[in-house]
C-alpha positions as a Python dict, from the first residue, in 0.01 Angstrom:
ca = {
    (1, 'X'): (0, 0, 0),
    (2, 'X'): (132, 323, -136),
    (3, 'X'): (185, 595, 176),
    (4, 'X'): (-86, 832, 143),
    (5, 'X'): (226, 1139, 280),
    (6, 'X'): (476, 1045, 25),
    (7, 'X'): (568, 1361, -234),
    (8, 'X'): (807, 1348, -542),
    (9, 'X'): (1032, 1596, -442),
    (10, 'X'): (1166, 1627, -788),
    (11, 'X'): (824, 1774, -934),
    (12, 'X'): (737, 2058, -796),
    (13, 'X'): (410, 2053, -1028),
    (14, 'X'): (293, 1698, -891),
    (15, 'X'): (355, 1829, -536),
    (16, 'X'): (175, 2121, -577),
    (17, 'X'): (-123, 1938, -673),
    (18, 'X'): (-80, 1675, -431),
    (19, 'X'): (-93, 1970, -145),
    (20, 'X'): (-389, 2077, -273),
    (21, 'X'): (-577, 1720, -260),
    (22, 'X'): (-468, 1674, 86),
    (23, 'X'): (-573, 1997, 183),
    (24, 'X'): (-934, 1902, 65),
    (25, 'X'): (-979, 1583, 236),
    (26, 'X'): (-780, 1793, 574),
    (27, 'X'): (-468, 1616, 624),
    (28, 'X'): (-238, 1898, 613),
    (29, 'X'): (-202, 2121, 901),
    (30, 'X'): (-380, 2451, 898),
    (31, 'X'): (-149, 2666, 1032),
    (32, 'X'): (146, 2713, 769),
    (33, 'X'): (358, 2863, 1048),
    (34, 'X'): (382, 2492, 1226),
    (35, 'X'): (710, 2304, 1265),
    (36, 'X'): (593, 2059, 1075),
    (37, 'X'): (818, 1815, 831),
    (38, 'X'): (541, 1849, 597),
    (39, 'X'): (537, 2254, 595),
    (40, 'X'): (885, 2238, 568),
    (41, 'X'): (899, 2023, 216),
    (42, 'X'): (645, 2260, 128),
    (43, 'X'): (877, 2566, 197),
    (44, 'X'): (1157, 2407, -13),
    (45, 'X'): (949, 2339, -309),
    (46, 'X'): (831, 2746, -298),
    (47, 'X'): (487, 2668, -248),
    (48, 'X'): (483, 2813, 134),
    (49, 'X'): (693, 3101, 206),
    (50, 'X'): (969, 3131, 459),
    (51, 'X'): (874, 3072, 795),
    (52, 'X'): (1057, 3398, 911),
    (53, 'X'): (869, 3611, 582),
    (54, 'X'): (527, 3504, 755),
    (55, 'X'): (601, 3623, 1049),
    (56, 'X'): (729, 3955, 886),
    (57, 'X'): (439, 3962, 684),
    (58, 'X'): (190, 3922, 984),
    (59, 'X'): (382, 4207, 1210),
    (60, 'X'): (360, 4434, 892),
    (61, 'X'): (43, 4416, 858),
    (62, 'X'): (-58, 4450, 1224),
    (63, 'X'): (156, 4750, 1198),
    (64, 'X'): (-6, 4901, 959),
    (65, 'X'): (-310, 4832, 1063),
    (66, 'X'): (-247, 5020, 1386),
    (67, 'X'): (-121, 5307, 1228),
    (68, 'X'): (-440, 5339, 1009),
    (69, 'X'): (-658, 5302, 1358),
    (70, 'X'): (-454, 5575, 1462),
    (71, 'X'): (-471, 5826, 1182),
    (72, 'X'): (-861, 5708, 1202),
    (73, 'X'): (-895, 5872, 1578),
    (74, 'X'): (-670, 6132, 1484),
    (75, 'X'): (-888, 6251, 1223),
    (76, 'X'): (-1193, 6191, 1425),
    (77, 'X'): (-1075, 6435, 1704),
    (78, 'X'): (-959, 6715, 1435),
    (79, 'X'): (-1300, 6706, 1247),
    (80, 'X'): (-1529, 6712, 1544),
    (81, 'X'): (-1626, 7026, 1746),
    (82, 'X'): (-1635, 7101, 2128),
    (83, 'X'): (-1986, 6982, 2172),
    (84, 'X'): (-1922, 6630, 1947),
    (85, 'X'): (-1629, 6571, 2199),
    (86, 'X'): (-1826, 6623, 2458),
    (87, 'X'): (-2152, 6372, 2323),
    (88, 'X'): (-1889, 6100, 2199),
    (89, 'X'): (-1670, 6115, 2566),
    (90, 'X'): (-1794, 5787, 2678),
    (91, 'X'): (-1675, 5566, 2372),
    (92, 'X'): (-1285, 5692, 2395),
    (93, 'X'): (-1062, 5493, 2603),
    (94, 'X'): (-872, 5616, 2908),
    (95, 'X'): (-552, 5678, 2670),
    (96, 'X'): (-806, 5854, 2421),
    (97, 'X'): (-991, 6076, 2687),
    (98, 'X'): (-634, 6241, 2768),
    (99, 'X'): (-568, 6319, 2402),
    (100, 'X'): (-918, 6473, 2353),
    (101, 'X'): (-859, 6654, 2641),
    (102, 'X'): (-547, 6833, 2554),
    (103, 'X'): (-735, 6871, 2222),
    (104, 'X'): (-1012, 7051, 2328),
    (105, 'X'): (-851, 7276, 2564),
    (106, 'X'): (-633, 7348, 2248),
    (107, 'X'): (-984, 7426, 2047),
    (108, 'X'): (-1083, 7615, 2328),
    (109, 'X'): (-756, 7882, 2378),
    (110, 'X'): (-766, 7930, 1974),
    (111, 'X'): (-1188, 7992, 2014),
    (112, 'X'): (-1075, 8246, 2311),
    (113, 'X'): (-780, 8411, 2097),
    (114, 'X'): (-1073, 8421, 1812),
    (115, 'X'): (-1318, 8582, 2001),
    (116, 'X'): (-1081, 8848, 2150),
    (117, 'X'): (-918, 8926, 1813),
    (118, 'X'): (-1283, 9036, 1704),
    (119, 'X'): (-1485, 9159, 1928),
    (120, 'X'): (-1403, 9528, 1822),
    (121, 'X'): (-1501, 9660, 1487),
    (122, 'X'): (-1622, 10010, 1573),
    (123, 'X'): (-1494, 10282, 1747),
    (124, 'X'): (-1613, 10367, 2124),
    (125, 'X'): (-1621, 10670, 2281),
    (126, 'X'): (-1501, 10727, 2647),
    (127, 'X'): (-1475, 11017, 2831),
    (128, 'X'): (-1169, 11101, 3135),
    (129, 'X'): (-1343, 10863, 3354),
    (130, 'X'): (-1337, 10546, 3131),
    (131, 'X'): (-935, 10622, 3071),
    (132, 'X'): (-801, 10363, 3301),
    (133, 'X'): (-1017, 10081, 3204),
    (134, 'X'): (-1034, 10148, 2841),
    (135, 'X'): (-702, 10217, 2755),
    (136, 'X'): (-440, 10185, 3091),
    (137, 'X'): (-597, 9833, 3162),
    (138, 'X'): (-717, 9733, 2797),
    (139, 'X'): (-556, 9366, 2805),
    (140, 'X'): (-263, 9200, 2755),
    (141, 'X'): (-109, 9197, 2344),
    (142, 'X'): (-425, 9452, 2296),
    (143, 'X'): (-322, 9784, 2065),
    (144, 'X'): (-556, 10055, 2173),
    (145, 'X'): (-588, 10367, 1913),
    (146, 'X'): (-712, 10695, 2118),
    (147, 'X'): (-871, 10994, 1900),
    (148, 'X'): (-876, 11363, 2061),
    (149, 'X'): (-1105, 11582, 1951),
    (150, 'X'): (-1326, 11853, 1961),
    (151, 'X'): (-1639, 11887, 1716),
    (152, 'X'): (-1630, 12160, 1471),
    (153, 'X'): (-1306, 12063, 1361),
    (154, 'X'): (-1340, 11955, 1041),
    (155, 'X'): (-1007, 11741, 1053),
    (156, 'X'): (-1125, 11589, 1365),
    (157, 'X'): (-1451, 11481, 1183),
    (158, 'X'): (-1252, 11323, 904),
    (159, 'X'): (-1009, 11119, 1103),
    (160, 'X'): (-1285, 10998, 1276),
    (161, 'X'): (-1449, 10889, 970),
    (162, 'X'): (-1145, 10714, 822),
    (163, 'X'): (-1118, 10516, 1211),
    (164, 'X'): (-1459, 10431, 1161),
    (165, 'X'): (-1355, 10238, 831),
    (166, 'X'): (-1023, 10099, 1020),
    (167, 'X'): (-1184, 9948, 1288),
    (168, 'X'): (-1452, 9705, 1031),
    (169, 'X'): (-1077, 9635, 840),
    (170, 'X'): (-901, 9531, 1163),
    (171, 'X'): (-1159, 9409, 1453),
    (172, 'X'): (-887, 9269, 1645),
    (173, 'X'): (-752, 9676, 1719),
    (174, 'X'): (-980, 9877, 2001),
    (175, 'X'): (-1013, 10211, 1827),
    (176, 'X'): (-1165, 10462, 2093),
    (177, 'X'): (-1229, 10824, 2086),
    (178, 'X'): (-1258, 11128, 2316),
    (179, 'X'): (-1342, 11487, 2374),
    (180, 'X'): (-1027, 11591, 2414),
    (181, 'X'): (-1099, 11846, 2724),
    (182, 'X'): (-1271, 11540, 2930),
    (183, 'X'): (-898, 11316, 2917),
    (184, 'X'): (-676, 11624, 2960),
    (185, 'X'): (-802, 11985, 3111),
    (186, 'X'): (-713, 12236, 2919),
    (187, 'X'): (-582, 12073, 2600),
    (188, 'X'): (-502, 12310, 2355),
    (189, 'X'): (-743, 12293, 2047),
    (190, 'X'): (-428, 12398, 1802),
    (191, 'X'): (-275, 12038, 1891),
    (192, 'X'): (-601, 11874, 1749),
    (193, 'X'): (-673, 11601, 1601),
    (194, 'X'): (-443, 11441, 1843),
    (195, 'X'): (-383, 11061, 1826),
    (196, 'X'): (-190, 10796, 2091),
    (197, 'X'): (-119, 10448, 2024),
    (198, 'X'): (-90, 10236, 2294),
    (199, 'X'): (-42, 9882, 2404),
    (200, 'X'): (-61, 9711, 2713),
    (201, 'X'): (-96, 10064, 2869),
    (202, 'X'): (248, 10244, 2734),
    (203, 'X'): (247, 10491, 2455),
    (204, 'X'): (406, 10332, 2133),
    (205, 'X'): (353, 10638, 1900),
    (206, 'X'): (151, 11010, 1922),
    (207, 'X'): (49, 11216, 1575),
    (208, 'X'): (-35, 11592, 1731),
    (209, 'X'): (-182, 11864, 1541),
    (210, 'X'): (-327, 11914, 1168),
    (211, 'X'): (51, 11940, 988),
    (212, 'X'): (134, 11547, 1095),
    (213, 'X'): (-161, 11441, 934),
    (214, 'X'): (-138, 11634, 576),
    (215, 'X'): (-453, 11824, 613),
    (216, 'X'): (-792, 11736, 437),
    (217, 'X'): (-629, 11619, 180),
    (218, 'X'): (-549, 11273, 430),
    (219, 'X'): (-700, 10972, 258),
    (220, 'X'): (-777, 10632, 431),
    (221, 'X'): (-468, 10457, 325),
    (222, 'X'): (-256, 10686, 467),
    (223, 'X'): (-368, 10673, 785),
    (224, 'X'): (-354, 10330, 779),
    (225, 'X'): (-29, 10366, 683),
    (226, 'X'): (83, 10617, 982),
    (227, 'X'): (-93, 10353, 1229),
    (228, 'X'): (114, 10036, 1032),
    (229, 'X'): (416, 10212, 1118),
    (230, 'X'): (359, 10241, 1493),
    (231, 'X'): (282, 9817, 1460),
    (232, 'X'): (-75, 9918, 1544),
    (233, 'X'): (-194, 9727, 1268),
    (234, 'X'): (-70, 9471, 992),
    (235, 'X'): (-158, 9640, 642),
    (236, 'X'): (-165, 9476, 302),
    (237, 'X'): (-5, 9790, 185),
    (238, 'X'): (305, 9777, 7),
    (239, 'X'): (378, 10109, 22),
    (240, 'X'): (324, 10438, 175),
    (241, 'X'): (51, 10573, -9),
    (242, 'X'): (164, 10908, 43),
    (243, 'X'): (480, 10842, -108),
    (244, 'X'): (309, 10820, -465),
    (245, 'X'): (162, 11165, -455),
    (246, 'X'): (502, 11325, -366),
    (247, 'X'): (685, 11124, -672),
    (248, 'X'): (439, 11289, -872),
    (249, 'X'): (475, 11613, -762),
    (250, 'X'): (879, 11593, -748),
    (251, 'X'): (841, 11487, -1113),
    (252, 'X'): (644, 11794, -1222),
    (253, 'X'): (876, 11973, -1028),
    (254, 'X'): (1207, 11836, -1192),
    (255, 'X'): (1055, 11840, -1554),
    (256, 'X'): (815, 12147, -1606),
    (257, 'X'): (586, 12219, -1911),
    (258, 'X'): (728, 12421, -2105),
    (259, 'X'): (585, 12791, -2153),
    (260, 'X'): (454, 12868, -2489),
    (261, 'X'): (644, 13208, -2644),
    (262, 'X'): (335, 13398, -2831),
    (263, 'X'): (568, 13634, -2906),
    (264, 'X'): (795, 13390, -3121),
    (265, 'X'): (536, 13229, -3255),
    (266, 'X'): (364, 13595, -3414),
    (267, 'X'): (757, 13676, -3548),
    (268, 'X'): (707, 13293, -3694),
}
C-alpha cells in the first residue's frame, strides 16, 4: 500500500497538486507557520513562504493596521467640534480621553484668541473717567488707538471717519475716541486732532496737530499707513501711499511744461 504522505520531491508541479488534494480531504495542518516536516517540504518546493517572511508579513500588517486606527482617531478628534467631543466622551478609552482633552482645551484657547481678536469693529467713545479701564488696563497683546477731539473741527470729523472704516478692516484693534478736554483739562485745540497708540498701557507712538496728518487732503490709506508704522496694525499695503503723490509732484517739479512764447510764434 502506497503511503498516502509520500511527495516526489523532484516535481514541484505533482507536489503542488498533491498539497492541494490533501488539503481538501484535511490532512495537512492549517497553520502554515507549524514546525511541521510536511510545511517544511512545502517551503523548499516554494509553495509556502519562509517561515521567518510570515512572520514579517503578519507584524507588517498589524503595523499598519495600527497606524491606520490611529490616523482614524486622529482625524476623528480634528474634524469634530467642542460639543461632538463632549456627546462622543464615553466611547474613547482612558488613553483617548487624555488626548481629547489636551485637544479641546487646544480648540478652546484658539476659540478664546478668536473671540478676543474680534470683538471690536467700531470705534467707542469714552470720556476722562473710562481712561483707566479702556485704555491703561485694555488687556494683555491689545493695541488701543485713542482719537482727541473737539467737534467743529473739520479734521477731527474726518479722522474719525477714516477710524470708523479701520476698525470694520481690523476688529482685532480697540479704536476709541474722546473729547479731548474730558482726558486732559485744558488741552489746547491747536494740537487737534491728536492721536496715541498704545499697548498694554504704554504709549508706542503720538500724531499731534493738523501738519502730521497732511490736512484734508489725508486719505484712508494713509492713515492706515501712519498707524502700520507704529505696529498698530498689519496692512496689506506695500507702500506708503503718500509716497506716490510726492513722486508725482517731485516729477512735475524736476521736468516742467514748457511755456509757450506767443511772441515767437507771431515773429514765426
Amino acid at each position: 500500500m502506497s503511503n498516502p504522505w509520500y511527495v516526489d520531491l523532484k516535481t514541484s508541479c505533482y507536489c503542488s497538486s498533491h498539497f492541494v488534494n490533501l488539503c481538501s480531504v484535511g490532512c495537512v495542518p492549517e497553520d502554515p507557520n507549524a514546525d511541521t516536516e510536511w510545511n517544511d517540504i512545502l517551503r523548499k518546493k516554494g509553495i509556502l513562504p519562509p517561515k521567518e517572511s510570515l512572520k514579517e508579513l503578519e507584524e507588517e500588517e498589524e503595523g499598519k493596521e495600527e497606524q491606520r486606527l490611529q490616523q482614524s482617531v486622529v482625524k476623528t478628534y480634528e474634524d469634530m467640534t467642542l460639543e461632538e467631543l463632549q456627546e462622543n466622551e464615553d466611547e474613547f478609552s482612558e488613553e483617548d480621553e487624555r488626548a481629547i482633552e489636551m485637544y479641546r482645551q487646544q480648540r478652546l484657547a484658539e476659540w478664546k484668541a478668536t473671540q478676543l481678536r474680534n470683538k471690536f469693529g467700531e470705534v467707542l467713545e469714552i470720556s476722562g473717567k473710562d481712561y483707566v479701564q479702556e485704555v491703561t488696563k485694555a488687556g494683555e497683546g491689545l493695541w488701543v488707538v485713542l482719537h482727541l477731539y473737539k467737534q467743529g473741527i473739520p479734521l477731527c470729523s474726518l479722522i474719525n471717519h477714516h477710524l470708523s472704516g479701520l476698525a470694520r478692516k481690523f476688529p482685532d484693534v480697540k479704536f476709541i475716541k474722546a473729547i479731548s478736554t474730558t482726558c486732559i483739562p485744558n488741552y489746547p485745540d491747536r494740537n487737534l486732532p491728536t492721536v496715541f497708540v498704545y499697548r498694554e498701557g504704554d504709549i508706542k507712538a503720538q500724531f499731534i496737530g493738523p501738519l502730521v496728518f497732511g490736512g484734508m487732503n489725508l486719505t484712508i490709506d494713509e492713515l492706515e499707513w501712519k498707524l502700520s508704522e507704529s505696529g498698530a496694525i498689519k496692512t496689506e499695503l506695500e507702500e506708503n501711499p503718500k509716497k506716490a503723490i510726492k513722486d508725482v509732484l517731485l516729477s512735475s517739479v524736476r521736468d516742467p511744461v514748457p511755456m509757450r512764447r506767443d511772441s515767437d510764434s507771431e515773429d514765426d
